[in-house]
C-alpha positions in Angstrom: 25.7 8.4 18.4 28.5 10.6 17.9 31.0 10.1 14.5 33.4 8.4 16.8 30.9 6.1 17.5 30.1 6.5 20.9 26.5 7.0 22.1 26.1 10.8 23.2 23.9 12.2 25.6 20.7 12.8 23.1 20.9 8.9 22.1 21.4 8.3 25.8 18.2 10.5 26.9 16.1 8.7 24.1 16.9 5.6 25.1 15.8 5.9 28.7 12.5 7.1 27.5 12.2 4.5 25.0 12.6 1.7 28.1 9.5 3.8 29.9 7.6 4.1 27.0 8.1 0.2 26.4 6.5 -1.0 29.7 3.4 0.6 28.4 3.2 -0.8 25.2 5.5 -4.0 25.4 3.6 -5.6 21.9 5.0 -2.8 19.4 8.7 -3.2 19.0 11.2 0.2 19.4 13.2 1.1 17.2 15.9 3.3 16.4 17.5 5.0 13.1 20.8 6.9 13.0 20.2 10.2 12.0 23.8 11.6 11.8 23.9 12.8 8.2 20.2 13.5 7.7 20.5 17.3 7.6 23.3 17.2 5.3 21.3 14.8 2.7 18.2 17.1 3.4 20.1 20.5 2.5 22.0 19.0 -0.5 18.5 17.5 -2.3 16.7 21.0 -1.1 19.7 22.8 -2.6 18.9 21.1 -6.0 15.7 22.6 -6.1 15.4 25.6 -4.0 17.1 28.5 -4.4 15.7 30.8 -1.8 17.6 29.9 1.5 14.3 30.8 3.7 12.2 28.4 1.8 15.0 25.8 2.6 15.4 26.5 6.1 11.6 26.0 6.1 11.8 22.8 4.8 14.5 21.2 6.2 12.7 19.5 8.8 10.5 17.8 7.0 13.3 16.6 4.5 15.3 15.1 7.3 12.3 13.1 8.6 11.8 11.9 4.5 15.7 11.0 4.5 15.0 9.1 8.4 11.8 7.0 7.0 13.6 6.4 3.9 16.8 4.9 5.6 14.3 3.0 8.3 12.1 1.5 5.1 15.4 0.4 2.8 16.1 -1.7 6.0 12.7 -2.9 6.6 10.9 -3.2 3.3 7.8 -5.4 4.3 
């Protein structure tokens, strides 16, 4: 989704694979989490403790997926 709201052409492409990927497992449920602002919220908590801007670039991956499941489970907490 863009900031204007409107579903780009990433959210488009995941979409169509998530409808493929559905007919082949139609018992587990799909779904999705706006990731927008993830890198931002990643990069300002890495920026709080790292210093070194290598070790953050390495990192920030792996932050943005945390800030992703931690959106996803504040939604769904069972």
């Amino acid at each position: 989704m863009t900031l204007s709201g409107e579903e780009g052409q990433q959210a488009k492409k995941t979409k169509n694979f998530a409808k493929k990927l559905q007919k082949y497992f139609p018992e587990i449920p799909i779904e999705f989490e706006d990731e927008r602002f993830t890198t931002d919220i990643a990069e300002e908590r890495l920026s709080a403790v790292l210093k070194s801007k290598k070790k953050k670039k390495q990192k920030l991956d792996s932050i943005s997926a945390v800030v992703i499941l931690e959106s996803y489970l504040s939604k769904n907490p069972s």
